[in-house]
DOPA-138001 format. One record per residue (C-alpha): residue in one letter; x, z, y. Coordinates in steps of 0.001 Angstrom, whole numbers, plus 500000, padded with zeros to 6 digits. Layout:
BEGIN
aXZY;...
***
This chain:
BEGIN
x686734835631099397;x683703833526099620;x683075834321095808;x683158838394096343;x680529837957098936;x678328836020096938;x678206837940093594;x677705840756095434;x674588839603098240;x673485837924095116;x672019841078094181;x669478840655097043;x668035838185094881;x668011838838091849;x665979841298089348;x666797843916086328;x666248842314083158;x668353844567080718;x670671847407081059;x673014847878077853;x675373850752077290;x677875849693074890;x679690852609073218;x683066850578071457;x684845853780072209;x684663857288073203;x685702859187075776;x689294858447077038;x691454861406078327;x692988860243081836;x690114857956082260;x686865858628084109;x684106858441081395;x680425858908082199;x679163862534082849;x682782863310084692;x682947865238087460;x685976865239090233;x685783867129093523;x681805867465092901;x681341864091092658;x679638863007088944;x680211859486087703;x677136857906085468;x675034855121084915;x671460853743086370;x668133853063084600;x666564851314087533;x669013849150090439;x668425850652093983;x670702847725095750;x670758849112098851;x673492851800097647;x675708848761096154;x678287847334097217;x676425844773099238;x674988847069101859;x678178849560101842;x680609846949102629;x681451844713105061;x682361841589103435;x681969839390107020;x685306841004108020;x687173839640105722;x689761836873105852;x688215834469102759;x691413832901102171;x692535836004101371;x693358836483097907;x694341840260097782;x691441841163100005;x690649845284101452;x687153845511101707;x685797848376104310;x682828850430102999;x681126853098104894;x678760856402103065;x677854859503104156;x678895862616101646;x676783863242099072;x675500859379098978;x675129857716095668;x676945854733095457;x676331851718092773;x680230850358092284;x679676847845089445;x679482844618091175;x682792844692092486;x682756841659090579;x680815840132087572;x680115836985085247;x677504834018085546;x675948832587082871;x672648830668080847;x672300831680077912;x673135834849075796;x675677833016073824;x677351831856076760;x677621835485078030;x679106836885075164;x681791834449075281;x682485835180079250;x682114838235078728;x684686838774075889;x686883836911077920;x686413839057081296;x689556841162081616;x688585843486084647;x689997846936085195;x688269849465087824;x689867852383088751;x688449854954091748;x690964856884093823;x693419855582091445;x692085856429087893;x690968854022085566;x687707854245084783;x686478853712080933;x684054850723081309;x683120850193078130;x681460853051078114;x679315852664081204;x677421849847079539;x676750847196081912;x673278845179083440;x671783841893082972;x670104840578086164;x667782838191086486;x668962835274089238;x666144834276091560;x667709831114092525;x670887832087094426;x672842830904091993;x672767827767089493;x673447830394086849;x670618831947085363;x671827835660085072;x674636837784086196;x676344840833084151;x677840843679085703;x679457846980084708;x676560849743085257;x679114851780087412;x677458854841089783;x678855857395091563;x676852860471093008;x677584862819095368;x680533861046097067;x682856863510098822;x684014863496102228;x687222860996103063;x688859857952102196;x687735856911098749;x689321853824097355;x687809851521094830;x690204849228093101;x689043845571090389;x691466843951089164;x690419840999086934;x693192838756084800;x692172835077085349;x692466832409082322;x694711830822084784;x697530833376084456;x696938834963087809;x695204838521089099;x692541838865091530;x692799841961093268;x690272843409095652;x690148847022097108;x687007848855098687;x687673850983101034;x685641853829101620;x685116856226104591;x682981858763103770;x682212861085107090;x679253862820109020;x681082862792111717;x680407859676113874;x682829857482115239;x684019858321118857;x681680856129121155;x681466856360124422;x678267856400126491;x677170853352128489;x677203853498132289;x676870851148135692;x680333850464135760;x680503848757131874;x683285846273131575;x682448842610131110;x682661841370127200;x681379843356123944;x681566846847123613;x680174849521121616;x678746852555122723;x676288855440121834;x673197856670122948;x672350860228123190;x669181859512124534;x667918856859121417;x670056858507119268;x672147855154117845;x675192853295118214;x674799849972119878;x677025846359121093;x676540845340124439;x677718841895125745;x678156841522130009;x678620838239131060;x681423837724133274;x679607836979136494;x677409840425135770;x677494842524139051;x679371839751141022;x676158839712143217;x674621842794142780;x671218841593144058;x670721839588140821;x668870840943137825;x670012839726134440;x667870839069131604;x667618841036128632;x668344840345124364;x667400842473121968;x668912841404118570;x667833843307115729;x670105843046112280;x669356842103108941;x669563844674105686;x672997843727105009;x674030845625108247;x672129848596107943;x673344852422107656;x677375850796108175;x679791851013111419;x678485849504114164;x681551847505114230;x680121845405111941;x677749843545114239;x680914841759115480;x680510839530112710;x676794839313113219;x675888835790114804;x675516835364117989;x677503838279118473;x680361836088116746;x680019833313118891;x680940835589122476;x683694837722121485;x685667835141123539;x682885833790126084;x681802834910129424;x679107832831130629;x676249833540128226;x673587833761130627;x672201837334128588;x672921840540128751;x672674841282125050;x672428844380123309;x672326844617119110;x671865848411118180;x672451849426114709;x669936850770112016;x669808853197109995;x667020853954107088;x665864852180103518;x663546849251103594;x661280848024106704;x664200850317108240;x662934848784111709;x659309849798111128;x659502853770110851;x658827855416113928;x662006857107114380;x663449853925114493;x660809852247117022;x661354855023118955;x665269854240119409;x664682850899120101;x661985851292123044;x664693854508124193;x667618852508124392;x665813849713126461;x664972852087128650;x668661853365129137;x669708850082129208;x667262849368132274;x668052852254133950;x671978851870134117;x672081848404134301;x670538845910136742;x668277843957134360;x665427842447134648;x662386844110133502;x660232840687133681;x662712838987131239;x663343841343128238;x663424839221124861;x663366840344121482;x664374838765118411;x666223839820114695;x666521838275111336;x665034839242108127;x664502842825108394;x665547842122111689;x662432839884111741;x660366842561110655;x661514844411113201;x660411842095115800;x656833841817114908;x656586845772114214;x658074846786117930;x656432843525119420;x652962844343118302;x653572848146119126;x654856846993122969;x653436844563123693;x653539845560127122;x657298845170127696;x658666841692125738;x658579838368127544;x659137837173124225;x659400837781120715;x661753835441118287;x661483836404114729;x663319834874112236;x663139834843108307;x660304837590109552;x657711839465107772;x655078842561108237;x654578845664106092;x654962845523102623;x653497844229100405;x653216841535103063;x650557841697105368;x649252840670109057;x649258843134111686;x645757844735112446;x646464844189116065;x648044841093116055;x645837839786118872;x647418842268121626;x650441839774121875;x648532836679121992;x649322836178125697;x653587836861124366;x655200833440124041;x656396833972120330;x658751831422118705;x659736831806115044;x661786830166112059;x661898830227108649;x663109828220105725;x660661826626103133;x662242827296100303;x662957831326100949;x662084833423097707;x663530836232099206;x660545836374102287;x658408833899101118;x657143831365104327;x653685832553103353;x654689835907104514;x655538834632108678;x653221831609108101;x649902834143108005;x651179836206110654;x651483832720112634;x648128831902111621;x646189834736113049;x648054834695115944;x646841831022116612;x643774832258115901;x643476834604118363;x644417831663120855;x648155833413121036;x650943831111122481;x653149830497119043;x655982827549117880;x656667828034114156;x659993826139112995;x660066825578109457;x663575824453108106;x663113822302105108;x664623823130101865;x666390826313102924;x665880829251101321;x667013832827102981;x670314831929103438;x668833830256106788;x671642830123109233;x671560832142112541;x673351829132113941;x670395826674113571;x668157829028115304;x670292830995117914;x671085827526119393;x670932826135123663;x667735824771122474;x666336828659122289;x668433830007124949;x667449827672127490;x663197828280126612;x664036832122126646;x664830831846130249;x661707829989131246;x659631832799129820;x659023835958131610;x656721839003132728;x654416839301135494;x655603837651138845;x659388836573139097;x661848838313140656;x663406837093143928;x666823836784142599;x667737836425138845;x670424835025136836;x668961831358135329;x670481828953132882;x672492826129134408;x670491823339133365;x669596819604135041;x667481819208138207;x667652815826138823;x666356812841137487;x669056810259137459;x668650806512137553;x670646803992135434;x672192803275138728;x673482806486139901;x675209809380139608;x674012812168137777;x672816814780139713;x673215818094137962;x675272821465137648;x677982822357135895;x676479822945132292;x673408821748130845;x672226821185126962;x671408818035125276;x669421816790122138;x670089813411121152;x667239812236119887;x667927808656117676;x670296806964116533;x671045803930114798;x671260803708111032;x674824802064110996;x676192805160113188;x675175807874110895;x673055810538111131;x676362812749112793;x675093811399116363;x671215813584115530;x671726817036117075;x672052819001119584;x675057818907122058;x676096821130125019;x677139818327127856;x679534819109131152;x679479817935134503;x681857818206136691;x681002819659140747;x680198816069141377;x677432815921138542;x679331813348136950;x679049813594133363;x682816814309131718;x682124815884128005;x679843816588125135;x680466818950122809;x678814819185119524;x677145822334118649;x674778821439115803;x674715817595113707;x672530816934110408;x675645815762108534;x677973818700109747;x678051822291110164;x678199823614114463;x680989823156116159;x682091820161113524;x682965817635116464;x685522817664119207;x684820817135122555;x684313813639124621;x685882813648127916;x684803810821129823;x685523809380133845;x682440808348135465;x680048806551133226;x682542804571130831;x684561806663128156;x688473807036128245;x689477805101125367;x690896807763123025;x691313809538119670;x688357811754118625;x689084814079115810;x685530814564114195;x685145816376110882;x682463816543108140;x681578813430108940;x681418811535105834;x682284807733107188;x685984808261109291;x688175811364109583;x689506810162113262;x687311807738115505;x689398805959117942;x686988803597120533;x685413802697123752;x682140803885124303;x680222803358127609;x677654806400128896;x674516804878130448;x672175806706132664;x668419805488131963;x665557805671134193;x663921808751132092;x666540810710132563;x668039810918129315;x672043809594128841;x672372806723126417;x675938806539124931;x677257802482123639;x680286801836121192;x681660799163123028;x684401799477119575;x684868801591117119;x688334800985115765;x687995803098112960;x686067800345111349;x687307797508113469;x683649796379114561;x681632796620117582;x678551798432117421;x675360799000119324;x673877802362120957;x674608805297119444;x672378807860120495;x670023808842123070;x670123812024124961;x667602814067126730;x668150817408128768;x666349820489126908;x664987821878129538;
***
């Protein structure tokens, strides 16, 4: 499934460099052949790519099971939409020789509410690959359909493999103006994510409640904005399940946030237009007024256009963010700096971006981070190394961010508000630890014979006690989040046990004694007493400090 995806978002980075039409054959009786019309809706060809009516920003590809081999893909138009169907799937290739060769050998059939349609004489496009791929170029069927009609539209490839075998994949389209049934938010929300609409910001929205929201009704909860990306925009708003975080708390109930993650609607710089702004600042305002938040603590943040988004509200109010986290972000196109980037120079801003992004070049956040330094503005700029703008939400929406959120606010604070858990004391090497329930960790070093899998960031548990039972990997340089099981350990000396750990390129299962030792700065120091995956002792492993 990972493949479908991928040829398809490719398209995001990639540009037009031919578009042949190549007429083997005429027009087929019982096929659709360009210049047909069906129901009022006309089938034909494009001379210049508008991606945003493709398949990559129509579908929801996030929702789909990748080890599924037969996958239904759901799409979402309004009638009359155009819609560009021809990268339903495609070939990769370097040279023009090479492509004829694929290409002769690419055995797809499309067919659209059941009727094949006659490819040949569509013609298809050569696109330009902007580094996505290790391909140069990609080739697709030039495949359009205008004026979709109202209903369930199904679009059906169907390619014959060299191996034998059929890949089958079906896009399902809902074409309505005729919103989904939403209901509107009020006081008495349940805990969890929900969707909802606004009447008053005109939108549909997800809202996460933590679980211990309105248990004292006294406290006031902060407040996340997260703004989506492109590949999210004019769809369901079901979709933003998939969006991370959203992802990671369809299952949790203690994320200190309320969060809220409306969904746009527009073309490019969607975020930007007024209309949009407008719903944004209207829905924080209906979120305020129904909910018990607190005004002091309201934090915005998005990714890619999403990014954009965040500097175009931020700089527009600056009045009402305690924060602003853009990542992957950008302003106005072409890109430019804000004329009034010096009214949120007293906002604590943190963004990210990779080095390598051709997509939103770092030059395009790294001036906007400039002349907000300039100004004397309060601004961390984390620049990932060799990623491009396939930057993953996990490295950024990480305790790390969570936990500095939380210090940041508005004006005075409030006399009772809902705080991270994090680590008050300073413990000794000596005595217990002193701290609450939950706290996050970085470790910090680690020595060379270990592995780089002990560098990262870790969410740590104490028990009532503060004594330190269990570490939990969230984020390691040599493996993806979540990669490492949890440590449970009694006091300060590890239960000798099996620890499943994967992507870790030296053992599969570690099985060992390892001794946690309290140091006088606070941080947690963990020893390999033995590692019996290797059958040798070892010495420290990794030093942790509380991100406070």
């Amino acid at each position: 499934m990972k493949r479908i995806a991928d040829l398809t978002i490719a398209i995001l980075f990639a540009s037009l460099v031919a578009s042949c039409a190549q007429a083997t054959s005429g027009p087929i009786e019982g096929k659709i052949n360009p210049g047909d019309e069906i129901d009022g809706m006309v089938f034909t060809t494009v001379d210049e790519i508008d991606w945003e009516i493709s398949l990559t920003f129509r579908c929801d590809f996030d929702s789909v099971d990748e080890s599924d081999t037969s996958p239904t893909i759901p799409c979402f138009a309004a009638p009359g939409d155009r819609v560009f169907f021809g990268n339903c799937n495609g070939i990769l290739y370097d040279t023009p020789q090479e492509a004829e060769k694929l290409w002769q050998d690419f055995k797809l059939d499309i067919t659209f509410d059941e009727q094949a349609v006659n490819l040949p004489l569509f013609g298809y496009l050569d696109i330009e690959d902007e580094g996505y791929f290790e391909k140069k170029y990609l080739r697709l069927w030039n495949l359009v359909v205008e004026n979709i009609s109202p209903g369930i539209h199904n679009i059906q490839c169907k390619e014959e493999l060299t191996t034998g075998e059929t890949d089958i994949r079906t896009y399902v389209f809902t074409v309505s103006d005729q919103p989904e049934s939403l209901p509107m938010l009020s006081s008495e929300a349940p805990h969890g994510i929900n969707a909802y609409r606004s009447t008053q910001a005109k939108l549909d929205y997800l809202l996460y409640l933590p679980g211990d929201y309105g248990v004292d009704p006294e406290v006031k909860w902060p407040l996340l904005i997260y703004l989506h990306g492109m590949d999210r925009v004019n769809k369901s708003v079901n979709v933003l399940h998939n969006a991370y975080p959203l992802s990671a708390l369809i299952d949790k109930d203690d994320f200190p946030f309320i969060l809220v993650a409306p969904q746009g609607t527009g073309e490019y710089e969607f975020w930007a237009q007024d209309e949009m702004v407008g719903s944004v600042m209207a829905l924080v305002d209906e979120i305020q007024s129904t909910l018990v938040v607190d005004g002091d603590r309201i934090y915005l943040t998005g990714e890619s256009a999403g990014g954009n988004g965040t500097w175009e509200i931020g700089v527009r109010h600056p009045e009402r963010f305690a924060t602003l986290v853009p990542m992957m972000g950008y302003y106005g196109w072409p890109f430019t700096v804000p004329e009034n980037i010096c009214d949120i120079k007293d906002i604590p801003v943190w963004a990210f971006h990779g080095d390598a992004d051709d997509v939103v070049p770092l030059e395009a956040e790294q001036s906007i981070v400039d002349a907000l330094k300039a100004c004397g503005g309060e601004v961390q700029f984390t620049v990932f190394p060799d990623v491009g703008h396939e930057l993953e939400a996990q490295r950024v929406y990480a305790p790390e961010l969570y936990s500095w959120l939380l210090e940041q606010r508005l004006g005075m604070p409030t006399t009772a508000t809902a705080t991270a858990v994090m680590p008050t004391a300073t413990p000794t090497e000596e005595t217990p630890i002193a701290a609450p329930t939950y706290a996050f960790m970085q470790v910090t070093s680690a020595e060379e014979v270990i592995g780089t899998w002990f560098v990262g960031m870790y969410y740590i548990r104490f028990d009532e006690a503060g004594t330190f039972r269990q570490a939990h990997a969230l984020e390691t340089l040599d493996s993806q989040p979540y990669a490492i099981s949890s440590y449970d350990f009694d006091g300060t000396k590890m239960v000798t046990q099996e620890i499943s750990v994967s992507g870790v390129p030296s053992c599969g299962n570690q099985t060992g004694s390892y001794e946690l030792r309290l140091l006088e700065n606070g941080n947690l120091q963990i020893l390999v007493i033995e590692d019996r995956c290797t059958g040798r002792a070892l010495d420290t492993a990794g030093e942790y400090r509380p991100v406070r």
